[in-house]
C-alpha positions in Angstrom: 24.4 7.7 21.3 21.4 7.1 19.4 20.5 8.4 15.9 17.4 10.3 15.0 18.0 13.6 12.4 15.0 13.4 10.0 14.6 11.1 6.6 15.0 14.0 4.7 17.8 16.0 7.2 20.0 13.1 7.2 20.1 12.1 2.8 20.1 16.4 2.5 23.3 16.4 4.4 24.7 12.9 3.8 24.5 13.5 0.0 24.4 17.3 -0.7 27.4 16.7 -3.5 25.2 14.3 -4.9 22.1 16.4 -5.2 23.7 18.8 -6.7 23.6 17.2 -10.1 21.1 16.4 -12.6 19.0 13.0 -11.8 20.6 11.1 -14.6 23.7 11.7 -12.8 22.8 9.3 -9.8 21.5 6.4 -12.3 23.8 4.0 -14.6 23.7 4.5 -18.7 21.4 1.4 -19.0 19.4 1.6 -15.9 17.1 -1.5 -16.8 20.4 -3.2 -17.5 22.1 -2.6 -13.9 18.5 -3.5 -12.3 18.8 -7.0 -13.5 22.7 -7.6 -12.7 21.8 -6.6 -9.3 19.0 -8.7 -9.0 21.0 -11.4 -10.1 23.7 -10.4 -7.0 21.2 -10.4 -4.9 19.7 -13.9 -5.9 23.4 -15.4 -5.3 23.3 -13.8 -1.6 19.8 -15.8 -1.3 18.0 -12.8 -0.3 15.1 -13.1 -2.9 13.7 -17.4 -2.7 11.5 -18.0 -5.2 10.1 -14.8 -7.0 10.0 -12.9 -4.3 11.3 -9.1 -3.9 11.5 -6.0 -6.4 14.4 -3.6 -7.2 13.7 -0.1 -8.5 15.1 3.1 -9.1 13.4 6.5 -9.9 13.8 8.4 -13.0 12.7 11.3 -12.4 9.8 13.3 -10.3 7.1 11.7 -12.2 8.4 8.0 -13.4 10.2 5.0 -11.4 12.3 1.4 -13.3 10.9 -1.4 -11.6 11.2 -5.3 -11.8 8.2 -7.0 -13.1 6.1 -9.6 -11.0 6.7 -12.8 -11.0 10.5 -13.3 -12.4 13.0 -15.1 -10.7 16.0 -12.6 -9.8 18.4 -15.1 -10.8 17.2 -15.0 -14.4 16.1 -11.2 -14.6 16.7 -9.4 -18.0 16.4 -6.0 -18.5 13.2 -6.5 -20.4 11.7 -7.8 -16.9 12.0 -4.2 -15.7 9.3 -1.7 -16.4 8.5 2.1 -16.3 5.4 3.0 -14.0 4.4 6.5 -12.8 5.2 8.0 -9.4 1.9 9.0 -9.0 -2.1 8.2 -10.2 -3.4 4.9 -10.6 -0.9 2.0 -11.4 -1.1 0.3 -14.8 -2.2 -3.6 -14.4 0.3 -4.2 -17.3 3.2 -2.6 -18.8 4.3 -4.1 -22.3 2.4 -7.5 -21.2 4.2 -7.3 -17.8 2.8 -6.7 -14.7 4.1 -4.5 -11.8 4.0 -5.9 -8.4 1.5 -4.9 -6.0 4.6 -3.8 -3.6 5.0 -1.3 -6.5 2.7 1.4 -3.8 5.3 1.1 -0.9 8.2 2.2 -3.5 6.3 5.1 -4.6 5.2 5.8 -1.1 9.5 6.0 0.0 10.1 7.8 -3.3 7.4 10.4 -2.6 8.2 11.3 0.7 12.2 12.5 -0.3 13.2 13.6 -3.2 16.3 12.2 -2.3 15.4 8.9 -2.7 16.8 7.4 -6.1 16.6 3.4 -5.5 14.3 1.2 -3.9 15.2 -2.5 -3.3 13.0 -4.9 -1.7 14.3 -8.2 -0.1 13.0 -12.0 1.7 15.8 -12.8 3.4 15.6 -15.4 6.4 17.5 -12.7 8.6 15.0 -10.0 8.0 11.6 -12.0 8.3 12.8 -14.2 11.3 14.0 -10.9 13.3 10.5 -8.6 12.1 8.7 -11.8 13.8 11.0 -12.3 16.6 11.2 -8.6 17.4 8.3 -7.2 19.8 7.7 -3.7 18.9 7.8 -1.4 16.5 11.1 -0.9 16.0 14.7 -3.1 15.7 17.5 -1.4 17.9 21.0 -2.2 16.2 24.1 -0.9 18.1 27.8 -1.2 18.8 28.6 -2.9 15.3 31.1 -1.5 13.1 29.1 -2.0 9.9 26.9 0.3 11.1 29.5 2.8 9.0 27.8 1.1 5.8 24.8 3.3 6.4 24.7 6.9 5.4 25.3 9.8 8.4 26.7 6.9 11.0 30.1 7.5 11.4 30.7 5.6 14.4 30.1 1.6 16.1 28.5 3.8 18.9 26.0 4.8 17.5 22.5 3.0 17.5 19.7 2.8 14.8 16.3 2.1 15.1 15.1 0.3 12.3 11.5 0.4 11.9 9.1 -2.0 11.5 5.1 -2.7 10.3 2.7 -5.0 10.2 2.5 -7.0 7.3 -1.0 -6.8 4.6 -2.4 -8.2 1.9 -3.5 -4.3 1.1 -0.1 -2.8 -0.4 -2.2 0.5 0.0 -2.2 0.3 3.8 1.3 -0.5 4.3 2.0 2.7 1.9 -0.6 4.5 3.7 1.1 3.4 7.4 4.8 3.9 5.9 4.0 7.6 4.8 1.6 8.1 7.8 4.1 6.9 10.5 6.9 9.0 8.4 5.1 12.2 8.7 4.3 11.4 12.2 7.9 11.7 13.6 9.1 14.4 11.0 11.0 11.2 9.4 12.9 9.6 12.0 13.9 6.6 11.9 12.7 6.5 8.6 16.8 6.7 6.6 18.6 3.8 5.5 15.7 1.0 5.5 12.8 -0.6 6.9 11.1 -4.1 7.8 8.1 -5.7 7.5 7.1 -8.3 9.7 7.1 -12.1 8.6 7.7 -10.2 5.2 11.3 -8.8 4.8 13.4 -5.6 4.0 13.5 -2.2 2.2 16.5 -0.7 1.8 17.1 2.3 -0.3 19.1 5.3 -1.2 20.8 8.4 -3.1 21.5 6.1 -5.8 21.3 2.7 -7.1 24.9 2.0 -5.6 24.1 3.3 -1.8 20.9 1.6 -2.2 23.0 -1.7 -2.6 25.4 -0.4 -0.3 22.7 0.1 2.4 20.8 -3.5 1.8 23.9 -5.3 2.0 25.2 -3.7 5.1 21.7 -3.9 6.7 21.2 -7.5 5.6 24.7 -8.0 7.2 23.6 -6.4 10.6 20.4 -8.6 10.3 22.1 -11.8 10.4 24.5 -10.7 13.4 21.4 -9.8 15.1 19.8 -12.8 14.3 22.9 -14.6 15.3 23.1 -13.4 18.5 19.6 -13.7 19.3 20.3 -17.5 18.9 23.3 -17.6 21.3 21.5 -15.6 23.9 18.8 -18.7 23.8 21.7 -21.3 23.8 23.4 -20.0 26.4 22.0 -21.2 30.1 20.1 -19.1 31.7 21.4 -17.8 35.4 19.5 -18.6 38.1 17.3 -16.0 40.4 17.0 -18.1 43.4 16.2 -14.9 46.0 15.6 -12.3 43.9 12.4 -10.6 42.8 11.0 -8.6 39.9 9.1 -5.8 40.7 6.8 -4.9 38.5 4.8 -1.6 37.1 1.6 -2.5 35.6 0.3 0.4 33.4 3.0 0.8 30.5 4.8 -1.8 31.3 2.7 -5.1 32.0 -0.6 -3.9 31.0 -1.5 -1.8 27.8 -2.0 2.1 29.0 -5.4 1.9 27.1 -6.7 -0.6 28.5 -7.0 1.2 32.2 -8.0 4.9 30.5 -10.5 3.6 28.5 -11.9 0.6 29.5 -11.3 0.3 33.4 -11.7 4.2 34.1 -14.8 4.8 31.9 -16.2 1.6 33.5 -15.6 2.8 37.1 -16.4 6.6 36.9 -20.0 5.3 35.2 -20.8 3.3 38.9 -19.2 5.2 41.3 -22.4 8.1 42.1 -24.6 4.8 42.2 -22.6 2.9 44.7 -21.7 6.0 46.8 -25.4 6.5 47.1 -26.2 3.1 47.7 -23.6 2.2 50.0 -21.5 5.3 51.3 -22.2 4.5 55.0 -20.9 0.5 54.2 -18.1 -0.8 56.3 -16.6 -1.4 52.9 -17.3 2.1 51.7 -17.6 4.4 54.7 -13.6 4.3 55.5 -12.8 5.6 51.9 -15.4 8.7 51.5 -14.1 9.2 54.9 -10.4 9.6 53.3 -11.8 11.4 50.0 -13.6 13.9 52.0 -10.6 14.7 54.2 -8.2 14.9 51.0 -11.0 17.4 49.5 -11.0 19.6 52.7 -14.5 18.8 52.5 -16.5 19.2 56.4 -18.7 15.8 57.7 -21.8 17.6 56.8 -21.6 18.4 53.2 -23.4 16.5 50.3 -22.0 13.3 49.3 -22.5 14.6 46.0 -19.9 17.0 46.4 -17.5 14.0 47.9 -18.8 12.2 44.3 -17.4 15.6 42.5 -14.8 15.2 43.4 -13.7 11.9 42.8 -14.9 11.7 38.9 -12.5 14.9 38.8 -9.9 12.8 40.4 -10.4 9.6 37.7 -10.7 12.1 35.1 -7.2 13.6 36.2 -6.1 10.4 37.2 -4.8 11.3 40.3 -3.7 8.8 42.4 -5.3 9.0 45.4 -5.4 5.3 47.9 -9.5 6.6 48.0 -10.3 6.8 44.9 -8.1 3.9 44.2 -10.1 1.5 46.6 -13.3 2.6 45.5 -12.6 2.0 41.9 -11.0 -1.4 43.0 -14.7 -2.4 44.4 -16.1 -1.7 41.2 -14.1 -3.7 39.2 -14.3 -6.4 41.7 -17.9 -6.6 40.2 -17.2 -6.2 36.9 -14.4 -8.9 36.7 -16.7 -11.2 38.7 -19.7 -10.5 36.5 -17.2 -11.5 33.2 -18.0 -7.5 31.9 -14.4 -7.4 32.7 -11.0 -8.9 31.5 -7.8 -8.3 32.5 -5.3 -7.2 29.8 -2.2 -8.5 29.8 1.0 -8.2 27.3 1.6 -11.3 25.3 5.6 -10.5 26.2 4.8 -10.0 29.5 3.5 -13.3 30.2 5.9 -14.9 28.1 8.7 -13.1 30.6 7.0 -13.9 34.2 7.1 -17.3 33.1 10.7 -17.3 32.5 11.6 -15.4 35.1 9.6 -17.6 37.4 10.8 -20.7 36.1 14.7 -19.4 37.0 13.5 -18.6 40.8 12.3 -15.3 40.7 9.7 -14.2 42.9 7.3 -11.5 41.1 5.9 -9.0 43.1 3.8 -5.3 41.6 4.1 -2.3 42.9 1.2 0.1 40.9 -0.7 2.9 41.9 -4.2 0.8 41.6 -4.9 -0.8 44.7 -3.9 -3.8 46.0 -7.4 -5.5 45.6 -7.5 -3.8 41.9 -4.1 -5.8 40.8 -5.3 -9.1 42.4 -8.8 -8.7 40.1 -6.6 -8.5 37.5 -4.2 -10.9 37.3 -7.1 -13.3 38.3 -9.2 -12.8 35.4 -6.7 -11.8 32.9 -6.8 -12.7 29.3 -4.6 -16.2 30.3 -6.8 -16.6 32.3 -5.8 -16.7 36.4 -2.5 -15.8 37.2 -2.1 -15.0 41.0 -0.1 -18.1 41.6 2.6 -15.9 39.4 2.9 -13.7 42.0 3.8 -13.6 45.5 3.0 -9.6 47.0 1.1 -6.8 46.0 1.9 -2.9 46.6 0.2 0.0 46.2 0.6 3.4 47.0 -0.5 2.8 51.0 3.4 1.8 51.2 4.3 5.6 49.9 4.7 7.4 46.4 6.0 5.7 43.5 8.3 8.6 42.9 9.9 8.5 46.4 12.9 6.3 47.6 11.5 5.7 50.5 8.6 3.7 49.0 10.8 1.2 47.6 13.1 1.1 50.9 10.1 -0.1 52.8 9.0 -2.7 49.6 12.9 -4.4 50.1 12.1 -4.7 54.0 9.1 -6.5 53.4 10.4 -8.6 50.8 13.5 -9.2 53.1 11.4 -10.1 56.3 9.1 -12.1 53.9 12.1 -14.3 53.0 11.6 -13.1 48.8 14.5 -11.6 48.7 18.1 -11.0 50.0 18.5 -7.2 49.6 17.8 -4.2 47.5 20.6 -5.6 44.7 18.5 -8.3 44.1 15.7 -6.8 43.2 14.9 -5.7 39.7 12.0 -2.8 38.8 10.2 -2.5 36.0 8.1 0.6 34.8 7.7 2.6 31.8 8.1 6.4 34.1 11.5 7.3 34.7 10.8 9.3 37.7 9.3 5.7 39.1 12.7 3.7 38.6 14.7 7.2 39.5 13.5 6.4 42.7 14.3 2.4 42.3 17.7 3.2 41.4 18.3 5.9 44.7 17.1 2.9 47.2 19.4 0.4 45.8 17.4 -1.3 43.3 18.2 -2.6 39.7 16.3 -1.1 36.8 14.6 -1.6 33.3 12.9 1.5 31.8 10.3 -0.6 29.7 9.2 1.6 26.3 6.5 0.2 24.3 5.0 1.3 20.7 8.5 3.3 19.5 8.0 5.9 22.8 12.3 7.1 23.1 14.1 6.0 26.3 14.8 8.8 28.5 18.3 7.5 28.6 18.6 7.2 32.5 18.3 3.6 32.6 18.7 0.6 30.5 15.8 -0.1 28.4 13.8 -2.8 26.8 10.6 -2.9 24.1 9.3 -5.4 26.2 9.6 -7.8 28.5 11.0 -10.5 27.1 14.0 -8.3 25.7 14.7 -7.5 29.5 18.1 -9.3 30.0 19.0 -9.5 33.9 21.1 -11.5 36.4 21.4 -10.7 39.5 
């Protein structure tokens, strides 16, 4: 079951009793006082090297405690925490003490729930080493008891998302990109803590004791995350001699963006001049053929009604095989003329490699053509890569969203001598429908969901490719 009630639905609920008393209520006698003891806990824990981190905790609507710059938190006093406002410009000293620049990402949590009464801001070696190892912009934690330690979860079944940015120099654009991204999903996700990556971990609460409360458990979770990452690469890796990964390109190898605006644009601005040029070309001739038959268009009317048609089909992006092949030829040219490079994942590359390396064949199945894929993975941003892969197919072997498709893909790959059957064959795509269709002709799945886009929660899922755990 995975978690995803709003910032502000989740503290409302989790903490109503709370809330119903008056701000000093949620605060110690000596706030300052508590500040430093906790930093002091925390510097024990190792969770702050150097001077690294801040703790805070909100007054009221208008004023926030925070810890100074530039004090170890093994040696904070309470006369190392200052007062600075919730909103306005921030003060470059306070009492001769100056706030942290990080102070803008605590005002940003505070101001976006009024719930919020405690901010505390760790280094620790779990929390930067995951934010870098992690692809994405999220970390999935599931199926650990402490999960309990975080306010609303009440069972190990449960799974969080913890989010996570890029890291800055500019505190105001990480403030800017916390609120922005907050407002963006109504606050989900955004509930017990976040990460920054190569940077390290807010945590924060209803009070300065679940703010503690949530750090700990979340560094906690961190480090069994962390730990198991590190006996996942320890352990050997099982071989894939006869099997073959099956692979989706737009979504799921190749940024979505990449073919809408840079591929598309780059086709649909050619495509009158060639069909003029060369529309009675053996290369040509076969696919107006096909495009005027699909448009119920007669022999004798205008190409440029045949050329209507087909910017209306790129603009749609319908995937026809004619429309397909003729953008294919134009891109041809454009990869051979270097106005073209092929994108490719960072993650993805990383995985084709490994799986390679265990014995996998790779093979694509995308609705671009045949010819389209090969220019791709020859001129990608690694430069040529068809000696990764060993078949191609497009939608001339059937609909992506039809069993059948994939039926005839295993009996090629079969009499090919790829693979061994259906079960050992693994498809990956970011459309549900696609691997629906996978799953109903036998095949093993991965529903592959990039930028923080939720799973559909009809197959197992990855962030990216190199979370994509698989033996066959």
């Amino acid at each position: 079951m995975h978690t995803t009630p709003t910032y502000n639905d989740a503290h409302a609920h989790a903490h109503a009793h709370a809330h119903a008393h008056a701000h000093a209520h949620t605060l110690p006698d000596d706030p300052r006082a508590a500040l430093a003891a906790l930093g002091r806990w925390i510097d024990l824990r190792g969770w702050c090297p150097a001077t690294s981190g801040n703790l805070s905790a909100r007054l009221d609507e208008g004023r926030a405690l925070i810890t100074a710059s530039g004090h170890h938190k093994g040696a904070l006093a309470p006369e190392h925490v200052i007062e600075v406002p919730l909103r306005g410009p921030l003060p470059a000293t306070v009492g001769g003490e100056r706030p942290s620049a990080e102070t803008l990402v605590h005002r940003a949590l505070y101001l976006l729930s009024p719930h919020t009464r405690a901010v505390l801001h760790t280094h620790s070696l779990a929390a930067v080493a995951l934010s870098r190892l992690t692809v994405g912009p999220s970390l999935r934690l599931e199926g650990l008891e402490l999960l309990k330690a975080l306010a609303g979860v009440t069972s190990h079944e449960e799974a969080v998302e913890l989010p996570i940015f890029d890291n800055t120099q500019d505190m105001a654009t990480l403030a800017a990109e916390v609120e922005r991204r907050a407002r963006a999903q109504g606050g989900a996700g955004l509930r017990w803590g976040l990460l920054v990556r190569g940077h390290g971990l807010y945590a924060w609460g209803a009070s300065l004791a679940e703010a503690r409360r949530h750090l700990e458990g979340l560094e906690a979770l961190l480090s069994c995350a962390l730990e198991e990452r590190r006996a996942e690469r320890r352990a050997p890796s099982g071989p894939l001699d006869g099997c073959v990964v099956l692979t989706d390109l737009e979504g799921t190898t190749t940024d979505l963006s990449f073919v809408r605006r840079a591929l598309f644009p780059y086709a649909a601005a050619r495509l009158p001049s060639l069909l003029e040029a060369r529309h009675d070309h053996p290369d040509v001739a076969p696919h107006v053929a096909a495009a005027r038959a699909a448009l119920g268009l007669r022999s004798d009317e205008p190409l440029s009604r045949v050329t209507a048609g087909l910017l209306r089909w790129s603009e749609e992006d319908k995937k026809e095989t004619a429309l397909k092949a003729l953008q294919g030829l134009i891109w041809e040219e454009g990869y051979r003329a270097g106005e073209l490079k092929g994108h490719l994942y960072p993650d993805a590359l990383a995985a084709l490699s490994e799986w390679r390396a265990r014995g996998a064949r790779l093979a694509v199945f995308s609705s671009g053509s045949v010819q389209a894929q090969r220019l791709l993975f020859a001129h990608s941003d690694f430069g040529d890569l068809t000696p990764y892969l060993s078949a191609y197919f497009d939608t001339t072997t059937g609909p992506k969203r039809e069993a059948r498709s994939y039926e005839r893909i295993v009996g090629e790959l079969v009499r090919g001598g790829l693979a061994a059957g259906a079960a050992q064959v693994l498809f990956l795509s970011d459309t549900p429908e696609e691997l629906d269709a996978a799953r109903a002709a036998g095949l093993s799945t991965r529903e592959v969901r990039r930028d923080g886009a939720p799973p559909s929660g009809r197959h197992e899922w990855a962030a990216s490719l190199t979370d994509v755990r698989w033996r066959a």
